[in-house]
MARMARRO-251658 format. One line per field, with one value per residue (C-alpha): residue number from 1; residue in three letters; x, y, z. Coordinates in steps of 0.5 Angstrom, whole numbers. Layout:
MARMARRO-251658
nr: c(NUM,...)
rest: c(ALA,...)
xx: c(X,...)
yy: c(Y,...)
zz: c(Z,...)
This chain:
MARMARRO-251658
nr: c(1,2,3,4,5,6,7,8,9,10,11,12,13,14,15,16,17,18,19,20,21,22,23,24,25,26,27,28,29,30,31,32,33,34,35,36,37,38,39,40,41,42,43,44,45,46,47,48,49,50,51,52,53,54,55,56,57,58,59,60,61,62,63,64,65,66,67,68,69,70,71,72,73,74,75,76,77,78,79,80,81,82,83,84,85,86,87,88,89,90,91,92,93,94,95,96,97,98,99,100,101,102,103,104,105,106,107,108,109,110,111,112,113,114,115,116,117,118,119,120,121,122,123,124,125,126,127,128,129,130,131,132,133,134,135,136,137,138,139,140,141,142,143,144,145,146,147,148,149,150,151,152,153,154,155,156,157,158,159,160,161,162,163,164,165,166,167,168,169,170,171,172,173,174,175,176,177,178,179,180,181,182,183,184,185,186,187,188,189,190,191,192,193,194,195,196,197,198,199,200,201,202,203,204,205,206,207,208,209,210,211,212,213,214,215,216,217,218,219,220,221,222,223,224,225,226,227,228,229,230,231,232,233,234,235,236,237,238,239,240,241,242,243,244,245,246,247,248,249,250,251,252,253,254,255,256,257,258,259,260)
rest: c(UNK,UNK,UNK,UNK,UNK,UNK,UNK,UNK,UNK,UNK,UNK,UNK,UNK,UNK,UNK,UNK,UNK,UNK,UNK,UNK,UNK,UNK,UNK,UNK,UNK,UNK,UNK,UNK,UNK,UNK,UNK,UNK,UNK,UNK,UNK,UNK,UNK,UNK,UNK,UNK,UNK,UNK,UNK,UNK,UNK,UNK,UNK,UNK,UNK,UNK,UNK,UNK,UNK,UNK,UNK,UNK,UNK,UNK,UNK,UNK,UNK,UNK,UNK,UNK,UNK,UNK,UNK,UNK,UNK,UNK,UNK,UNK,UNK,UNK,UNK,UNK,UNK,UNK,UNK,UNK,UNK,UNK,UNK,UNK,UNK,UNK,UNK,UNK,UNK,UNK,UNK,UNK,UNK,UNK,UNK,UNK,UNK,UNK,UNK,UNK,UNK,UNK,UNK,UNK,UNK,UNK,UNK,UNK,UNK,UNK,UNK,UNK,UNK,UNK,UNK,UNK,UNK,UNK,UNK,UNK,UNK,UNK,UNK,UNK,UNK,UNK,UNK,UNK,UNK,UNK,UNK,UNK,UNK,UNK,UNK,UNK,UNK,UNK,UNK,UNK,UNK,UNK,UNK,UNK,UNK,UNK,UNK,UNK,UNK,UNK,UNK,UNK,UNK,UNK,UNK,UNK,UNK,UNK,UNK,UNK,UNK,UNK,UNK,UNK,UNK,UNK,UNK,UNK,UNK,UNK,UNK,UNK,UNK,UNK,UNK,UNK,UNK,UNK,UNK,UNK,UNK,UNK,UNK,UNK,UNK,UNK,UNK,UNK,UNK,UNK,UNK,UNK,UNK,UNK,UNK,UNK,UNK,UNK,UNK,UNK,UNK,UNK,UNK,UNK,UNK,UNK,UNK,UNK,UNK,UNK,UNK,UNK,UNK,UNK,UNK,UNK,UNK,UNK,UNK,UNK,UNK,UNK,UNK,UNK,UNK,UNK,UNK,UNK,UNK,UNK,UNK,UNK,UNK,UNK,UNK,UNK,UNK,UNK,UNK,UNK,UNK,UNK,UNK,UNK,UNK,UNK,UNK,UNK,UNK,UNK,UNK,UNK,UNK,UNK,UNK,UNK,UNK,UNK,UNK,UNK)
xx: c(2,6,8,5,8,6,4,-2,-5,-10,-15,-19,-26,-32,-37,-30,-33,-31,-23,-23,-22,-16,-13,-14,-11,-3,-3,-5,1,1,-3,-8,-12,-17,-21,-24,-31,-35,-42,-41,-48,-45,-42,-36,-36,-38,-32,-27,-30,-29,-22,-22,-21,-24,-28,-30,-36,-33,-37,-30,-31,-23,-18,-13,-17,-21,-14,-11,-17,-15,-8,-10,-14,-8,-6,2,7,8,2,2,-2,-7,-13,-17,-14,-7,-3,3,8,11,18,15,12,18,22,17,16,24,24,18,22,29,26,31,31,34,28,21,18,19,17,15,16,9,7,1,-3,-9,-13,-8,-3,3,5,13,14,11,12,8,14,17,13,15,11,11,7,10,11,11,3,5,11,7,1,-3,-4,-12,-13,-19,-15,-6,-6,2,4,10,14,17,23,28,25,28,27,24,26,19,14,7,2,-4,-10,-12,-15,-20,-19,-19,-25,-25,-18,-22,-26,-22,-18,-25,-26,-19,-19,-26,-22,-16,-19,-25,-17,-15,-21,-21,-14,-15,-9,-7,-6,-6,-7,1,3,-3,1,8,7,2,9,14,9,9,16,18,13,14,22,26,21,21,13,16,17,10,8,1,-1,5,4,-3,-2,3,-2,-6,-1,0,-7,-8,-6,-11,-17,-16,-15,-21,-26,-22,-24,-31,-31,-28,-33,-39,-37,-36,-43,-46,-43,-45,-52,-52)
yy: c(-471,-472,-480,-482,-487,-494,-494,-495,-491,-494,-489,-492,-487,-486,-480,-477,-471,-466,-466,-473,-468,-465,-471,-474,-467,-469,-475,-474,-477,-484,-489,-492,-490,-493,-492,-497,-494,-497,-495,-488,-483,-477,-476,-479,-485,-479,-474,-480,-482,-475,-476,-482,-486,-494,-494,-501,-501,-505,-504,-504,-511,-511,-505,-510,-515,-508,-505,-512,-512,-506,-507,-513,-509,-506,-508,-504,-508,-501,-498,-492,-493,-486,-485,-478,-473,-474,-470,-472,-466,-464,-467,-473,-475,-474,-478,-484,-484,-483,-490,-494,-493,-495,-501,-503,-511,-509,-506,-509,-503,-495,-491,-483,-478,-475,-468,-469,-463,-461,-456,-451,-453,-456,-461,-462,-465,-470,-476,-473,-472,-474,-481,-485,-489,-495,-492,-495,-502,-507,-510,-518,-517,-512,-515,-511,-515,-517,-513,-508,-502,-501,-507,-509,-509,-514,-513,-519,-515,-509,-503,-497,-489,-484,-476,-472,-471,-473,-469,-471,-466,-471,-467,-462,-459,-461,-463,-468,-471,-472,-476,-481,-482,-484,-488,-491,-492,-497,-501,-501,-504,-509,-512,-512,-516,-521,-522,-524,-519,-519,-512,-508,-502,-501,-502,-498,-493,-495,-495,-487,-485,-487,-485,-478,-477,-480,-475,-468,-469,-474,-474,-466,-464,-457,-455,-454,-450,-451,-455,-460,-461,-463,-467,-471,-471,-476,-479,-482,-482,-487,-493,-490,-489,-496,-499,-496,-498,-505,-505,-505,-509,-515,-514,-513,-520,-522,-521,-523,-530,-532,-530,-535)
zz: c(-84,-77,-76,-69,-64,-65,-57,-54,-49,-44,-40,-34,-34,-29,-30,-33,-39,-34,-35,-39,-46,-43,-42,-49,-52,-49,-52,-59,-61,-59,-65,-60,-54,-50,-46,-41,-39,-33,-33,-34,-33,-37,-44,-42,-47,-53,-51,-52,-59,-60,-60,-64,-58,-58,-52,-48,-42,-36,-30,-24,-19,-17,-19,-21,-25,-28,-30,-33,-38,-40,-42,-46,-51,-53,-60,-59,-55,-51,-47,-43,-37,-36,-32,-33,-29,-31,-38,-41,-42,-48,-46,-44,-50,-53,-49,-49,-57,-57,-52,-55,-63,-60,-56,-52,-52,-44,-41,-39,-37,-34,-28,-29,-25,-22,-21,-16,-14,-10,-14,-17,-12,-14,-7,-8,-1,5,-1,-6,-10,-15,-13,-19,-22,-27,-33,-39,-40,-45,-45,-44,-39,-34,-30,-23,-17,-18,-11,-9,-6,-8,-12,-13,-20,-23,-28,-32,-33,-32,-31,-33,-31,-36,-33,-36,-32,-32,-29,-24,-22,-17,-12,-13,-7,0,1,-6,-2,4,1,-3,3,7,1,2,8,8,3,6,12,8,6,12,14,8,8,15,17,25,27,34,36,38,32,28,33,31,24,25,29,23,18,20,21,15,11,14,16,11,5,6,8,11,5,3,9,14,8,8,15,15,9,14,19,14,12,19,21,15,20,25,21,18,24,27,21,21,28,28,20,23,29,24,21,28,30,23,24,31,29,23)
């Protein structure tokens, strides 16, 4: 019987029976996964015990705060953080388990190179590649931000860089990435406003400009073509769009407040 890796795989999940299995399938290495279930309709929870995953219910308030609980569920010192739609390659697996059994007292944390796609789409340009992320880390010296959208993430520690991939089918199609950035840009703009964050149609201006530029010429978003192109074009229209929503939010609260 094949020794698996002391390490604890932490998956957040939401209506995930459609592609959670896939998931689940490349880490049947690790010793322990869990998964943070919030308030599933479908057979998400049943898929995941399936796999001998530990399941827990948790209906998501904050990004930040929902991701933490998770992470102290883990009983290993190293978690590798997954949501549903991401599968760890071969070559990463084998690096994380050589990390974890070296455990090298001089870094708290790695990031890992993501491979993000819209449908079967590789996307290698405009940002969206490598985009490292910090995935592994040691459970008590990582900690997110308890933000609602992009929270930061701290790391008490050094943080080292791992090479294998890890790959995320974010996106459906078009359709479903039009969709996450409506939804983003509304909670963009709600933290605007609760933030109490000062901002001017010049500056969503300057920063849509500079947001352009930066993904389709520095971070090379010419080489995926119209599609790189148009996902430059939302990059910039970000700033605009959560300007726009921040706008008539913060004269929402505006009108609320004089009719109290």
């Amino acid at each position: 019987m094949t020794t698996k890796t002391p390490i604890t795989i932490a998956v957040m999940a939401k209506n995930e029976a459609h592609r959670l299995g896939a998931c689940l399938e490349t880490v049947r290495w690790a010793d322990e996964v869990v998964v943070l279930d919030d308030m599933s309709t479908d057979q998400t929870v049943e898929i995941a015990k399936s796999y001998g995953a530990k399941c827990l219910k948790r209906q998501m308030d904050v990004e930040g705060r929902h991701r933490n609980f998770l992470y102290a569920q883990a009983k290993h010192e190293w978690v590798l953080s997954l949501d549903a739609d991401e599968h760890v390659t071969p070559a990463l697996a084998d690096e994380i388990s050589a990390v974890v059994k070296k455990n090298d007292p001089n870094f708290a944390g790695y990031s890992v190179p993501m491979k993000i796609y819209i449908g079967e789409r590789w996307i290698r340009g405009a940002g969206y590649y490598p985009s490292a992320r910090l995935k592994l880390f040691r459970r008590d010296k990582f900690k997110y931000e308890e933000a609602r959208v992009h929270p930061r993430v701290f790391l008490d520690g050094k943080c080292g860089h791992l090479k294998g991939e890890l790959m995320h089918y974010s996106f459906r199609d078009l359709n479903h990435f039009i969709t996450k950035f409506n939804r983003e840009t509304d909670l963009e703009a709600d933290k605007w406003v609760k933030d109490g964050r000062r901002m001017s149609l010049g500056l969503a201006l300057f920063k849509a400009t500079d947001r352009f530029f930066r993904a389709y010429f520095t971070k090379k978003g010419y080489r995926d073509g119209y599609l790189g192109f148009l996902l430059s074009c939302f990059s910039s229209w970000y700033q605009l769009v959560t300007y726009a929503k921040y706008s008539e939010f913060k004269q929402s609260h505006t009108d609320a407040r004089k009719k109290e």
